[in-house]
C-alpha positions as CSV (number, residue, x, y, z in Angstrom):
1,X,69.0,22.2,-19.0
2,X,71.4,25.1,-17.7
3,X,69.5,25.3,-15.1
4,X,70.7,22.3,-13.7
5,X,73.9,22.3,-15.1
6,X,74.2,25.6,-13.0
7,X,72.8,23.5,-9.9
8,X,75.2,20.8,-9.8
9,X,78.0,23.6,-10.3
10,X,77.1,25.5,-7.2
11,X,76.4,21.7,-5.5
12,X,80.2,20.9,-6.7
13,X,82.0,23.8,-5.5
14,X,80.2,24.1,-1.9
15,X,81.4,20.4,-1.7
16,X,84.9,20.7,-2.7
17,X,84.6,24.1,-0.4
18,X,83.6,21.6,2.5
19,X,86.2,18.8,2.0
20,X,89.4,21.6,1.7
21,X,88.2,23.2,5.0
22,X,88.6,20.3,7.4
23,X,92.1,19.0,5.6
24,X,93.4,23.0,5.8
25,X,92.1,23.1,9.3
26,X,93.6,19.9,10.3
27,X,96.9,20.7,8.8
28,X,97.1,24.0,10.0
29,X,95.6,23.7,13.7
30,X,96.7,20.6,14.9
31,X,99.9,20.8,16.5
32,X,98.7,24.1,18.2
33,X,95.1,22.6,19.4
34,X,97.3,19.6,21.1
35,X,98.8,21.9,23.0
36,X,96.2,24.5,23.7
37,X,94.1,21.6,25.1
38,X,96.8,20.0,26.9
39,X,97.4,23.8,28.9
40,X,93.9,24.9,28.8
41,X,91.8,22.1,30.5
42,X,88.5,24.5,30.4
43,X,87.1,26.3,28.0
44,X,87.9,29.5,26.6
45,X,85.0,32.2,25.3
46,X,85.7,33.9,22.1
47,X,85.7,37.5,21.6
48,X,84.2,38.0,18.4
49,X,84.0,42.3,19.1
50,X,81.3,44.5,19.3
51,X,77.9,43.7,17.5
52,X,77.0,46.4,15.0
53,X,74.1,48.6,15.4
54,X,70.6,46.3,14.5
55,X,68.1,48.8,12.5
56,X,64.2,47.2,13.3
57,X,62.4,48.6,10.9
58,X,60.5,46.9,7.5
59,X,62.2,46.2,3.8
60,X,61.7,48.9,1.7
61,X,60.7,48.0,-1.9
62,X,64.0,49.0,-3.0
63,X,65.6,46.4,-0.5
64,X,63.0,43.9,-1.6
65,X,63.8,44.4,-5.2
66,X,67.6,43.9,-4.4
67,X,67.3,40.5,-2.8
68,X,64.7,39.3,-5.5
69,X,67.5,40.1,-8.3
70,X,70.1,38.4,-6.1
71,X,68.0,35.1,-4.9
72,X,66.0,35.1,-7.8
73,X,68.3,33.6,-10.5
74,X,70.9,31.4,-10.2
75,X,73.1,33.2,-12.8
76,X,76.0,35.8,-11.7
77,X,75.9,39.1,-13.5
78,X,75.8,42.8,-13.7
79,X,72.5,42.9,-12.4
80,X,73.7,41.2,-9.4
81,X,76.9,43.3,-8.5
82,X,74.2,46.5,-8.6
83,X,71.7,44.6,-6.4
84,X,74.8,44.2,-3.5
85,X,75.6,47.6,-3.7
86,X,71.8,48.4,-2.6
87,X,72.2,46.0,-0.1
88,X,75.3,47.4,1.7
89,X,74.0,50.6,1.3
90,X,70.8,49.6,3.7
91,X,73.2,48.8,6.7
92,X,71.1,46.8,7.3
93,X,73.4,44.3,9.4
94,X,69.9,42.1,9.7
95,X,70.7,41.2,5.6
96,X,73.9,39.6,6.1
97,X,72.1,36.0,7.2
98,X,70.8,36.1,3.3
99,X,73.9,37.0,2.2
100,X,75.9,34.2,4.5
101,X,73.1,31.8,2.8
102,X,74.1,32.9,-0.7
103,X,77.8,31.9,0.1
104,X,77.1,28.6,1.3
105,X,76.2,27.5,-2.8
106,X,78.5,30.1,-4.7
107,X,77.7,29.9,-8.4
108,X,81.4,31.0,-8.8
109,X,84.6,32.0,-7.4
110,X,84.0,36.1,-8.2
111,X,80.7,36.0,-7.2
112,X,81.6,34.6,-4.1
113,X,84.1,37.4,-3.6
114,X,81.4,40.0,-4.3
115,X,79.1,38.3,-1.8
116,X,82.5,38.3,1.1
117,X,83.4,42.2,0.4
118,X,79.2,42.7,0.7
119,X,79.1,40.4,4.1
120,X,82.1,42.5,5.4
121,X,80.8,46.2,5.0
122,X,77.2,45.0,6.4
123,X,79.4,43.4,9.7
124,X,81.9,46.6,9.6
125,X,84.7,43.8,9.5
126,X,87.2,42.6,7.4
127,X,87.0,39.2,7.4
128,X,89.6,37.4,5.2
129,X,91.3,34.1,4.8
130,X,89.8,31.2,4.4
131,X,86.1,29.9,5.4
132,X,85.0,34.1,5.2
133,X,81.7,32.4,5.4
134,X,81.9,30.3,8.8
135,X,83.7,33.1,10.1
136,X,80.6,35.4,9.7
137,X,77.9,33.0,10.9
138,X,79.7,32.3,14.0
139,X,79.5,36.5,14.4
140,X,76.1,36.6,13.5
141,X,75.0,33.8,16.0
142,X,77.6,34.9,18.9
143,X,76.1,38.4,18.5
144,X,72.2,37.2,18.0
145,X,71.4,39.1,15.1
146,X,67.8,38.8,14.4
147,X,66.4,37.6,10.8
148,X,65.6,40.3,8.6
149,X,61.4,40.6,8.0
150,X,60.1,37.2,5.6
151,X,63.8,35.4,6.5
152,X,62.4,32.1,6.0
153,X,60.6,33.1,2.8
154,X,64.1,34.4,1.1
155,X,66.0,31.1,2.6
156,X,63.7,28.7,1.0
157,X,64.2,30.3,-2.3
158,X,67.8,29.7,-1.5
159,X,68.1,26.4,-0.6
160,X,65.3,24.7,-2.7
161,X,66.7,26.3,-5.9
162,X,69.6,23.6,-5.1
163,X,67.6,20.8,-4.0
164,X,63.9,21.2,-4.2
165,X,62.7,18.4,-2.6
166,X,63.8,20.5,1.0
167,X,60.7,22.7,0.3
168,X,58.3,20.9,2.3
169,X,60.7,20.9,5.1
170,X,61.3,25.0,5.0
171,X,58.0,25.7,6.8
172,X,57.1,27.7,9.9
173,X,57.5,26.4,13.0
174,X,59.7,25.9,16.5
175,X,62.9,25.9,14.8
176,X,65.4,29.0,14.5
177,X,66.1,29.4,10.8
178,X,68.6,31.5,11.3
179,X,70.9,28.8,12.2
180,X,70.1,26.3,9.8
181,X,72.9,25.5,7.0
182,X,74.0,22.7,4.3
183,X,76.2,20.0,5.4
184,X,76.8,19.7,2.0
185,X,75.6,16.4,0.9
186,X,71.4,15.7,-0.4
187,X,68.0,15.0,1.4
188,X,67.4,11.0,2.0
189,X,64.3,10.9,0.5
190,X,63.9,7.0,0.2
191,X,61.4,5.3,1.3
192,X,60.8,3.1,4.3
193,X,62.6,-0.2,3.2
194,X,63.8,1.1,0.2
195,X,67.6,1.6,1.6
196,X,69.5,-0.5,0.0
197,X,68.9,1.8,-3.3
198,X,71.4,4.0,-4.0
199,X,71.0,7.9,-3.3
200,X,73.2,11.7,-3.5
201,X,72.8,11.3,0.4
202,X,74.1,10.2,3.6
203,X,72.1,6.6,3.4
204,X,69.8,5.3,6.5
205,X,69.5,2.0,7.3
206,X,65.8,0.6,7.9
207,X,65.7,-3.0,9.7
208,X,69.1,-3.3,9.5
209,X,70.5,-6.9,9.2
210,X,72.1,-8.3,12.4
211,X,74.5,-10.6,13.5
212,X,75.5,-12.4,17.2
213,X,78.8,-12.1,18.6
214,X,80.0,-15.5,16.7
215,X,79.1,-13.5,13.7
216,X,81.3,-10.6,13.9
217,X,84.9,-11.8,13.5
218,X,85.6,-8.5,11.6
219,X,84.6,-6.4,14.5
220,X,88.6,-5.6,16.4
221,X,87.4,-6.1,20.7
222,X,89.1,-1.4,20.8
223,X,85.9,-0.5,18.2
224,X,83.8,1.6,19.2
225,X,80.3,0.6,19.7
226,X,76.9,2.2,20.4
227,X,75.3,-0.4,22.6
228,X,71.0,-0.3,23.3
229,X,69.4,-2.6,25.7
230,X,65.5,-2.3,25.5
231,X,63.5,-5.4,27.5
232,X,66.3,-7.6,28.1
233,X,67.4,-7.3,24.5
234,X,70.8,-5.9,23.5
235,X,72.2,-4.5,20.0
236,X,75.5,-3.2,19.3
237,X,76.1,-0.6,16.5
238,X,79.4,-0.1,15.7
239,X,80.7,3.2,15.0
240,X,82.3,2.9,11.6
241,X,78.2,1.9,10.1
242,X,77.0,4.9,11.9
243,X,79.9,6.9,10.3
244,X,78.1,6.2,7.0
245,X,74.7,5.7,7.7
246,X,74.3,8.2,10.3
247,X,70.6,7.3,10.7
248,X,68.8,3.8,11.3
249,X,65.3,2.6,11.9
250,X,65.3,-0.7,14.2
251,X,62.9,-2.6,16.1
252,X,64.6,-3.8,19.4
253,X,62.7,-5.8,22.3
254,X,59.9,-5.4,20.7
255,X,59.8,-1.3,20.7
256,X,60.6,0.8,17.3
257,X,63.5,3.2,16.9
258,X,65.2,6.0,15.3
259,X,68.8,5.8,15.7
260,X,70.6,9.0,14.8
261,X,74.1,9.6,14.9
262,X,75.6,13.0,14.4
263,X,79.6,12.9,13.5
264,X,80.0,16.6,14.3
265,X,78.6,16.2,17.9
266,X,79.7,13.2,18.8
267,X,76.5,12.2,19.5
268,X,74.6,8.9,19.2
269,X,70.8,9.2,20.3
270,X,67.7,6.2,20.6
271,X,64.3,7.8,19.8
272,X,61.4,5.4,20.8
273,X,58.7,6.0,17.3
274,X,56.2,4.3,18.5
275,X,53.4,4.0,21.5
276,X,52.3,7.6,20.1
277,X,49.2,9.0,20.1
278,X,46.0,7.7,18.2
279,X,46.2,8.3,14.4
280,X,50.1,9.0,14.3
281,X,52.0,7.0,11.8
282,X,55.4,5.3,13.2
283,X,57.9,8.2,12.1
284,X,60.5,7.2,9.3
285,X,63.5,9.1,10.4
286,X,66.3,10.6,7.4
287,X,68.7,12.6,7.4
288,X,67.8,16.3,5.6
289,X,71.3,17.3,4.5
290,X,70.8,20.6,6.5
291,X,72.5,21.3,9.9
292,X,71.1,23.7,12.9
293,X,74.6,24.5,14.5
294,X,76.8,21.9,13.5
295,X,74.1,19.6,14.9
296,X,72.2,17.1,11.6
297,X,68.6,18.0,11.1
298,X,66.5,14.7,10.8
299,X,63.0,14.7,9.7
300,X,60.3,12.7,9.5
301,X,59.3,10.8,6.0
302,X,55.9,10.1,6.3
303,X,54.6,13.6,7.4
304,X,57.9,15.4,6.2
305,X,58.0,17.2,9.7
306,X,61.7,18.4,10.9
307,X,62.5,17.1,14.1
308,X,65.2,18.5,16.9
309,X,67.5,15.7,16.7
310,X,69.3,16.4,20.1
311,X,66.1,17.3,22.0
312,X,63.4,14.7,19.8
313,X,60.6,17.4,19.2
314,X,58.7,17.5,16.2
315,X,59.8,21.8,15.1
316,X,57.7,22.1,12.1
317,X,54.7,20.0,10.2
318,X,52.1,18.3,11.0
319,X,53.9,16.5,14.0
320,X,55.0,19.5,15.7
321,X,51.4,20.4,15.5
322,X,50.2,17.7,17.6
323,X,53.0,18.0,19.8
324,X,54.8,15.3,19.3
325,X,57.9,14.5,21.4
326,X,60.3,11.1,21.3
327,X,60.9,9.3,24.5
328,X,64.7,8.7,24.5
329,X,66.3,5.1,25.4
330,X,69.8,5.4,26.9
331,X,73.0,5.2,23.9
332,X,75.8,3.3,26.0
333,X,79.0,4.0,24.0
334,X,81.8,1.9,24.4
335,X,84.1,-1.0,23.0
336,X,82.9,-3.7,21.4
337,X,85.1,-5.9,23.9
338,X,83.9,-4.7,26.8
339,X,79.9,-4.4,25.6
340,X,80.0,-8.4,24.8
341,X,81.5,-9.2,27.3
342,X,79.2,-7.7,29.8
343,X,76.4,-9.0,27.3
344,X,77.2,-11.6,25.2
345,X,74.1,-12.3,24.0
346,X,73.9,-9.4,22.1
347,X,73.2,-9.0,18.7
348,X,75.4,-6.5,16.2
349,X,75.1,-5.1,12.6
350,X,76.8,-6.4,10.2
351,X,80.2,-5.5,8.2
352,X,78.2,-4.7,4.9
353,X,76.4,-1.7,5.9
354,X,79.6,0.1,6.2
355,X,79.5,-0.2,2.6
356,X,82.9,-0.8,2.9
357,X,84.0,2.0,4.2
358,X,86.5,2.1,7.7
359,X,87.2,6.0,8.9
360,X,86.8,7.8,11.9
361,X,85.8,11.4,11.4
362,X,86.1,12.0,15.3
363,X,90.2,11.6,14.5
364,X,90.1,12.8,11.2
365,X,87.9,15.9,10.5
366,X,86.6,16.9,13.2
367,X,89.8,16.2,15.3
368,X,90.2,19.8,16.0
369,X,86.9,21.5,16.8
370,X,83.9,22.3,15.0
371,X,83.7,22.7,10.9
372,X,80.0,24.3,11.0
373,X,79.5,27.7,12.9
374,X,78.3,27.2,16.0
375,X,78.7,30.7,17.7
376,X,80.4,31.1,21.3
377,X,80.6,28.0,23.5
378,X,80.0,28.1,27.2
379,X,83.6,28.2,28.6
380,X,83.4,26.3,31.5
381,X,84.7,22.6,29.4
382,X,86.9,22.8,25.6
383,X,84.2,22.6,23.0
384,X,84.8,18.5,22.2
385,X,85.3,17.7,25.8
386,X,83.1,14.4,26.2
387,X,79.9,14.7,28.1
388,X,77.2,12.4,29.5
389,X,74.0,13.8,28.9
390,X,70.8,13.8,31.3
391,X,68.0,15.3,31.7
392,X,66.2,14.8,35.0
393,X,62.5,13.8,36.3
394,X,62.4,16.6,37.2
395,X,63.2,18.4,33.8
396,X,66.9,19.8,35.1
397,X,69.7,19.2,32.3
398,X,72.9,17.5,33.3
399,X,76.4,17.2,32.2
400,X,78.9,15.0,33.3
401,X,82.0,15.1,32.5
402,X,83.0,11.7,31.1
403,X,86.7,11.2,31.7
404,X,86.2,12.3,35.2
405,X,83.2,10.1,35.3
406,X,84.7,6.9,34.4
407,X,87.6,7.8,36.4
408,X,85.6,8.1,39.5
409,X,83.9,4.8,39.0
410,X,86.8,3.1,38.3
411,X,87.9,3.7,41.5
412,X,85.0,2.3,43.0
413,X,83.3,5.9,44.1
414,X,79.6,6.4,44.0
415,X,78.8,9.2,41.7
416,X,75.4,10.9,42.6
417,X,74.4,14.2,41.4
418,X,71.0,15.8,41.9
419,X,69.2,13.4,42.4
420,X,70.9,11.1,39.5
421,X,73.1,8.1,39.6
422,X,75.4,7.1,37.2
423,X,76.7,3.5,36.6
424,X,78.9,1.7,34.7
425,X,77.4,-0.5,31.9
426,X,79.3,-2.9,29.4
427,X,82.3,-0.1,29.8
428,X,80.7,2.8,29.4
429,X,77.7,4.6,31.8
430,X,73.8,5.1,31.8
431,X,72.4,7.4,34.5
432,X,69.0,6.4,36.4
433,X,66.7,8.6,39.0
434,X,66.4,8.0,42.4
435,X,63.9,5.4,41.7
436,X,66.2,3.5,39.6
437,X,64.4,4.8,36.3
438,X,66.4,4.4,33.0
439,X,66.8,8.2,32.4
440,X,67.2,7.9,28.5
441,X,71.0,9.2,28.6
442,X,73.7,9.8,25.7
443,X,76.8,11.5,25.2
444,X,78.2,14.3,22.9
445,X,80.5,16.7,22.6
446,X,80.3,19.3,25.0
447,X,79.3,22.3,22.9
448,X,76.7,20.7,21.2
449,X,75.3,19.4,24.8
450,X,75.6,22.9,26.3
451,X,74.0,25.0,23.5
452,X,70.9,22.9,23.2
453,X,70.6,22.9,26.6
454,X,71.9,26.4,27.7
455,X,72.8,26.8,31.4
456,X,73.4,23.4,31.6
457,X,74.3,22.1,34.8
458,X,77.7,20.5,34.6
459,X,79.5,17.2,37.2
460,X,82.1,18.0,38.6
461,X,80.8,21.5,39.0
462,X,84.7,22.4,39.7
């Protein structure tokens, strides 16, 4: 029993810890950011200092004793404070991504503070303030400090002495653990058709109910919409469902699929699950509760393999063994106006599945940058700068830059770019190749488009 008494403690305060950080950050930032934007229309790199010196050689059993004490019980204690002291006294910087991990589900307030005085003496800086823990990731990742020796066996200890049902989903595979964090909310572990049960979780949809445009009086024409055409058939789904539900599983023009939509990137996605090989099983797409820079980590019911959710590759399980890789359908986002008007035949989810809920993280929480770490951003666009995402035949990863874009077709301009044309659908754009293929095309935020796709190229390349 105090075992889980302990577990929803540490679940409570990370949570509370996660809901003050974007209402300081908002009320401290915003004026500034509005301004910094408004003078700054590119990026700007941060300078996060010098990397420490990385030791490469193996745990000794002294070290390995430490982190046992420290991951091994949930408890603070004595015990605990002497098992630090060992640990600074490695410098080994390579430790500090356990340590981060053990600060993202403090068990208290002074053991948190004995975990941030640990963190800073392995980093050789004093980090203070608020979010110590954020500011330290985003060091770790900006300086690519490698995992210490059995890092995925220490952070499954971690994270499934929370919420075991991750354990099947810490496995080895394509997927850089170091990275991975809580979003600080539970694993959707229902199953397929099960979704109208209530769950600790951010709660998919599967075969949502639908409506046509007659039906959706309560839809205002300025919403936001994600719009999907697949075989002549159109669906709309609005942005304030896919605030809550985040994830649904649809069958449109007669082709399945997984519809994520990640708040922090800005991102809505269409992942065909079917037409796979022989013997696979139409993937049931969740949402994990984990995050791989401030990007959701979705995985896979049936086979419980993790999945990329920006790039659609199966990372670890059976799936990623067989190589399996979504084929993406374009995400046209726009206003609900403007998308039934160009199609007004389409169908559109309806108001219940918001669950009654009407909020727009984009100007709420995430208004002024990133909450998650996410390391350095490429410089050359602001970090939530909208992008259209596409990736070429020919395998070549493109950005462009949406305000410019829609400006440019506005004014009746052609906008052709390597081999890729962009158009303007229902108010927003698609991109095709130079054989009019449907190029699967999205957009996000820029950082999260640029770091999952490094060296992207970017339109206009000014």
């Amino acid at each position: 029993m105090m075992k889980y008494i302990l577990i929803l403690a540490v679940m409570l305060v990370a949570v509370l810890t996660y809901s003050s950080f974007s209402s300081l950050v908002k009320a401290e930032s915003s004026a500034k950011t509005a301004v910094a934007r408004a003078a700054l229309p590119l990026g700007q790199a941060i300078d996060f200092g010098s990397s420490p010196k990385v030791i490469d050689t193996p745990l000794t059993m002294t070290t390995r004793d430490a982190l046992d004490v420290l991951i091994g019980s949930l408890s603070d204690g004595e015990e605990k404070n002497k098992a630090l002291s060992t640990i600074v006294d490695t410098r080994d910087v390579r430790l500090a991504w356990i340590l981060t991990d053990l600060m993202r589900f403090p068990t208290s307030r002074e053991f948190g503070r004995e975990l941030t005085q640990s963190m800073n003496a392995l980093l050789g800086k004093q980090l203070e303030g608020f979010d110590t823990w954020g500011k330290a990731v985003n060091r770790l990742m900006a300086w690519d400090i490698p995992a210490p020796p059995d890092y995925l066996n220490y952070k499954r200890q971690i994270f499934t002495s929370v919420i075991p049902a991750w354990t099947p989903l810490f496995s080895p595979g394509a997927i850089d653990w170091r990275h991975v964090t809580w979003g600080g909310v539970g694993i959707d572990a229902r199953a397929f058709g099960k979704t109208e049960q209530s769950c600790n979780c951010i709660p998919a949809s599967d075969n949502p109910e639908v409506s046509d445009v007659d039906g959706a009086g309560w839809l205002s024409n300025n919403a936001t919409v994600f719009g999907v055409s697949i075989n002549g058939e159109h669906r709309a789904y609005p942005r304030r469902i896919m605030e809550v539900r985040e994830m649904v599983n649809d069958t449109l023009g007669g082709r399945s699929l997984g519809i994520p939509y990640c708040t922090l990137c800005g991102s809505a996605q269409a992942w065909f699950t079917d037409q796979l090989p022989a013997g696979v099983e139409r993937p049931v797409l969740r949402t994990s509760g984990l995050l791989i820079r401030s990007n959701k980590v979705m995985y896979d019911l049936v086979t419980q393999s993790v999945f990329d959710t920006f790039l659609g590759t199966a990372v670890t399980g059976p799936l990623a063994q067989q190589g399996i890789q979504l084929k993406q359908a374009s995400v046209v986002t726009t206003s609900w106006g403007a998308w039934k008007k160009a199609h007004p035949e389409t169908t559109v989810l309806v108001e219940r599945l918001a669950l009654g809920r009407d909020f727009d993280f984009r100007s709420g929480r995430d208004a002024n940058g990133p909450i998650f770490p996410i390391g350095n951003v490429d410089p050359r666009l602001a970090a939530q700068e909208d992008v259209l995402g596409v990736v070429t035949s020919a395998g070549t990863p493109i950005a462009f830059h949406v305000p410019s874009l829609i400006a440019a077709l506005d004014a009746g301009d052609a906008v052709e770019f390597d081999g890729v044309k962009v158009v303007l659908d229902g108010g927003g754009v698609r991109a095709f190749d130079s054989q009019g293929g449907d190029l699967g095309t999205h957009q996000a935020f820029w950082f999260a488009w640029s770091q999952f796709h490094i060296g992207t190229k970017l339109w206009p390349d000014s």
